[in-house]
Structure formats: structure tokens, C-alpha cells
MILO-390877 format. One line per field, with one value per residue: x, y, z of N, C-alpha, C, O, CB in turn; residue number from 1; residue in three letters. Coordinates in Angstrom, 1 decimal. Glycine has a CB too. Example, Ala and Ser with C-alpha at 12.3 -4.5 7.8 and 13.67 -1.06 7.14 Angstrom:
BEGIN
n.east: 13.2 12.8;
n.north: -5.7 -2.2;
n.up: 7.8 7.1;
ca.east: 12.3 13.7;
ca.north: -4.5 -1.1;
ca.up: 7.8 7.1;
c.east: 13.2 12.9;
c.north: -3.3 0.0;
c.up: 7.8 7.9;
o.east: 14.2 13.4;
o.north: -3.3 1.1;
o.up: 8.5 8.0;
cb.east: 11.3 14.1;
cb.north: -4.5 -0.6;
cb.up: 9.0 5.7;
num: 1 2;
residu: ALA SER;
***
This chain:
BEGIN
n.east: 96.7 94.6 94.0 92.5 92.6 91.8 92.4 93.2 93.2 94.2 91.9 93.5 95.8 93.8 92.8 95.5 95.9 94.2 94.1 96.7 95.9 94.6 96.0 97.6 96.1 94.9 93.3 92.5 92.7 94.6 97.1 97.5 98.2 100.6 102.2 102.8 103.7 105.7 107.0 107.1 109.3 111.1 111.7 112.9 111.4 110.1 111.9 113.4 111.4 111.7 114.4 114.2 112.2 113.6 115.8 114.4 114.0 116.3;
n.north: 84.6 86.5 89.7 91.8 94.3 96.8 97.8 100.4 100.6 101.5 101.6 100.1 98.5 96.9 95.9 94.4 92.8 91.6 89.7 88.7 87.0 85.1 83.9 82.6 80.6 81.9 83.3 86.9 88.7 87.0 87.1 90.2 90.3 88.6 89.7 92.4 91.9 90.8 92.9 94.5 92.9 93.2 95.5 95.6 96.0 93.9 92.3 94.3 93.9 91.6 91.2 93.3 92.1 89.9 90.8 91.8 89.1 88.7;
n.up: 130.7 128.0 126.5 124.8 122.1 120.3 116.8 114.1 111.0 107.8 105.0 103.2 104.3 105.5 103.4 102.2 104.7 104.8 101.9 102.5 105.1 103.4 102.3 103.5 105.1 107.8 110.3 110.1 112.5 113.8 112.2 111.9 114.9 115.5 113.7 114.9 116.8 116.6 115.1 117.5 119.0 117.4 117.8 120.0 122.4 123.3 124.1 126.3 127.9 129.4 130.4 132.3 133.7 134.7 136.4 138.4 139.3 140.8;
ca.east: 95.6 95.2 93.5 91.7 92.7 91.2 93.1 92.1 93.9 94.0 91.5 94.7 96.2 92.8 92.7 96.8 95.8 93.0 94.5 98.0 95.2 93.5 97.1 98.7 95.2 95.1 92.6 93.2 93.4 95.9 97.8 97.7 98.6 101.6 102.9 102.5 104.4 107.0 107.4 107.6 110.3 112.3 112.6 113.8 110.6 109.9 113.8 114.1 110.9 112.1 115.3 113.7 111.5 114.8 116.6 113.8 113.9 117.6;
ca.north: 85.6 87.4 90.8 92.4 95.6 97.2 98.9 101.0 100.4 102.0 100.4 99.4 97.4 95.9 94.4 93.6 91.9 89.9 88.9 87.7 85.6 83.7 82.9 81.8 80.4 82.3 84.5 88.3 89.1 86.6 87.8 91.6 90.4 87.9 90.9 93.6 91.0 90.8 94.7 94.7 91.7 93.8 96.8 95.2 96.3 92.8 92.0 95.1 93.9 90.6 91.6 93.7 91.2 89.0 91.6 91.8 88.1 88.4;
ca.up: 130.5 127.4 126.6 123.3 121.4 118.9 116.3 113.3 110.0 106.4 103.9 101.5 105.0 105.6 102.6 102.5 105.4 104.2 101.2 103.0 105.7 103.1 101.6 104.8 106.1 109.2 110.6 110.0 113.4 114.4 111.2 113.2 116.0 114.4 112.9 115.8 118.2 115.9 114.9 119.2 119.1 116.3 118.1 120.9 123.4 124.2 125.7 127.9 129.4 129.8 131.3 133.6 134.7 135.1 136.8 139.4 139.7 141.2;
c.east: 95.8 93.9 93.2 92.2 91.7 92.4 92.5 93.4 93.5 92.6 92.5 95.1 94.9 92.9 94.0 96.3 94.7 93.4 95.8 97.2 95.1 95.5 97.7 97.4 95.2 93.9 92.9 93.4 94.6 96.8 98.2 98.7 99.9 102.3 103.5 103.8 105.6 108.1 107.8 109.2 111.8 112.8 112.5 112.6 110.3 111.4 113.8 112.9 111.2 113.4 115.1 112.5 112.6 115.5 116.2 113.4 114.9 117.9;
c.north: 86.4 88.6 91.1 93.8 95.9 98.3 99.5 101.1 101.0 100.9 99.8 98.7 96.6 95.2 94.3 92.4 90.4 89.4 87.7 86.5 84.5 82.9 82.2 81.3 80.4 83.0 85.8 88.9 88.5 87.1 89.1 91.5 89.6 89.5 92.1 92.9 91.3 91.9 94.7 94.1 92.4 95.1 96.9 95.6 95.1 92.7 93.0 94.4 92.6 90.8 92.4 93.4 89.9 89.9 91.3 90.2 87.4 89.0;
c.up: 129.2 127.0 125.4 123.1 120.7 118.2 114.7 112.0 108.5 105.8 103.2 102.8 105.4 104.4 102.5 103.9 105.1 103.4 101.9 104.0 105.0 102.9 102.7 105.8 107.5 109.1 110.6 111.0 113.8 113.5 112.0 113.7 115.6 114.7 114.1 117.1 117.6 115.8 116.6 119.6 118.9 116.9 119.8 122.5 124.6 125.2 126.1 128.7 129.8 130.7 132.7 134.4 135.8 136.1 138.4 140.0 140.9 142.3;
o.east: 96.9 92.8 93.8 92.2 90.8 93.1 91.4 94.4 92.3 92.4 92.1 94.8 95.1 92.9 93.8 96.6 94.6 93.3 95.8 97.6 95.4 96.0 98.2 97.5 95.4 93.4 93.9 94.3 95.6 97.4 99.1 99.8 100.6 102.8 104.7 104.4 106.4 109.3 109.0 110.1 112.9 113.9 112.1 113.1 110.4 111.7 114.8 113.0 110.7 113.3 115.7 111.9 112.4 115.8 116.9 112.8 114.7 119.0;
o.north: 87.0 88.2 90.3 94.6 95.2 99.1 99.1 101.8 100.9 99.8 98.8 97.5 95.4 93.9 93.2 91.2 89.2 88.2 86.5 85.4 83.3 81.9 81.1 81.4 79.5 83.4 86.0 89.7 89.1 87.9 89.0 92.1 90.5 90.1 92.4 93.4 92.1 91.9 94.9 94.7 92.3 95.7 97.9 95.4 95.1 92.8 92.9 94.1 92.4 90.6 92.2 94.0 89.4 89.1 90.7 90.1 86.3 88.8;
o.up: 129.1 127.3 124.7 124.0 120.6 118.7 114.2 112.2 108.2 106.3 102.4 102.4 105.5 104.3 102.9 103.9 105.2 103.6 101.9 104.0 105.3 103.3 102.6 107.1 108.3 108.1 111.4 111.0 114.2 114.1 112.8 113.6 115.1 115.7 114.1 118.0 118.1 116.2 116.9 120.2 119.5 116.7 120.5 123.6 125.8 126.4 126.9 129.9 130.9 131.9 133.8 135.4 136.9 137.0 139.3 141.0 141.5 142.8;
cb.east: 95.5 96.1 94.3 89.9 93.6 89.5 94.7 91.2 93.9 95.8 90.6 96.3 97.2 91.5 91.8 98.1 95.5 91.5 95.0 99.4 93.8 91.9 98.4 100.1 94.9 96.4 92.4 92.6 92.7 96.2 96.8 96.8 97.7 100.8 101.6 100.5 104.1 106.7 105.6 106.3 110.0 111.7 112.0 115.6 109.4 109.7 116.0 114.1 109.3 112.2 115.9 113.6 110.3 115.9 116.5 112.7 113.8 118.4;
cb.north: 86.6 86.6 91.6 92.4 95.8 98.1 98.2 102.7 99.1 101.6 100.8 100.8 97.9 96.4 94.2 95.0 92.7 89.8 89.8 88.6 85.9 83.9 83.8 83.2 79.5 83.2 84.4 89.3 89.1 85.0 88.0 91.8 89.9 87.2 91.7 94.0 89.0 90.6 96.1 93.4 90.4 94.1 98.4 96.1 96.7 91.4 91.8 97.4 94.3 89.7 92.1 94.7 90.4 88.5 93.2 92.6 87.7 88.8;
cb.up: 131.8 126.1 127.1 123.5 120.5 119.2 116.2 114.1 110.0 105.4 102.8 100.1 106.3 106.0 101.1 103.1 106.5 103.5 100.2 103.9 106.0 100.9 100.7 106.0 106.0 109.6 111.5 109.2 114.3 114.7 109.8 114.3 117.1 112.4 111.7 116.3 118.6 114.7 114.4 120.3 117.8 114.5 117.2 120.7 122.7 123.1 125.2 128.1 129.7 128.7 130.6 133.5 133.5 133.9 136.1 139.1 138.7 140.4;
num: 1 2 3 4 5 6 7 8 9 10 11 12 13 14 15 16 17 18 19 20 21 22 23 24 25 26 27 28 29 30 31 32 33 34 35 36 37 38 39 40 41 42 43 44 45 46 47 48 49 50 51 52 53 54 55 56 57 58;
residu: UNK UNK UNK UNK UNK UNK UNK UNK UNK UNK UNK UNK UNK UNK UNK UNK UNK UNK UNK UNK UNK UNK UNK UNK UNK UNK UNK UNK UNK UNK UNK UNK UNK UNK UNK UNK UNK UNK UNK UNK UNK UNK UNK UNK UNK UNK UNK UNK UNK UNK UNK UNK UNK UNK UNK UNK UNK UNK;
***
């Protein structure tokens, strides 16, 4: 299942973002979202909730 945001960005990161799309032919949302997963990944949000989905698996 997956779910929709909306988020509200500078004009100078909207177009950072559109330029880096075309270059890495992506769509500028998946680009976003890409990015936002990542930033999540890096500061470690994603693994606690994995772990404490594991935890509760035990």
C-alpha cells in the first residue's frame, strides 16, 4: 500500500530538483521521494522502526 504527501519546497529546490530529474531521467517526484527516503535511512529513522517491528516479532 502506498500513500501521497504533499510537500512545499523553495523555488531554488524546485528547480534543483527539476534540473537533477531531467539529468537522471526520473520523475521529480520520485526524485523527492528517492531523496527524503534516504535523508530517513541516514538518520537512522528507518532501522529503529525496523527493529521495533523485529523486536515485536519475537
Amino acid at each position: 500500500m502506498s500513500n501521497q504527501i504533499r510537500i512545499t519546497v523553495s523555488d531554488e529546490i524546485d528547480k534543483l530538483l527539476e534540473q537533477l530529474a531531467k539529468k537522471l531521467g526520473k520523475k521529480k517526484s520520485m526524485l523527492a521521494r528517492e531523496l527524503m527516503e534516504q535523508r530517513l535511512y541516514d538518520i537512522e529513522v528507518i532501522q529503529k522502526g525496523i527493529r521495533e517491528l523485529w523486536e515485536k516479532r519475537k
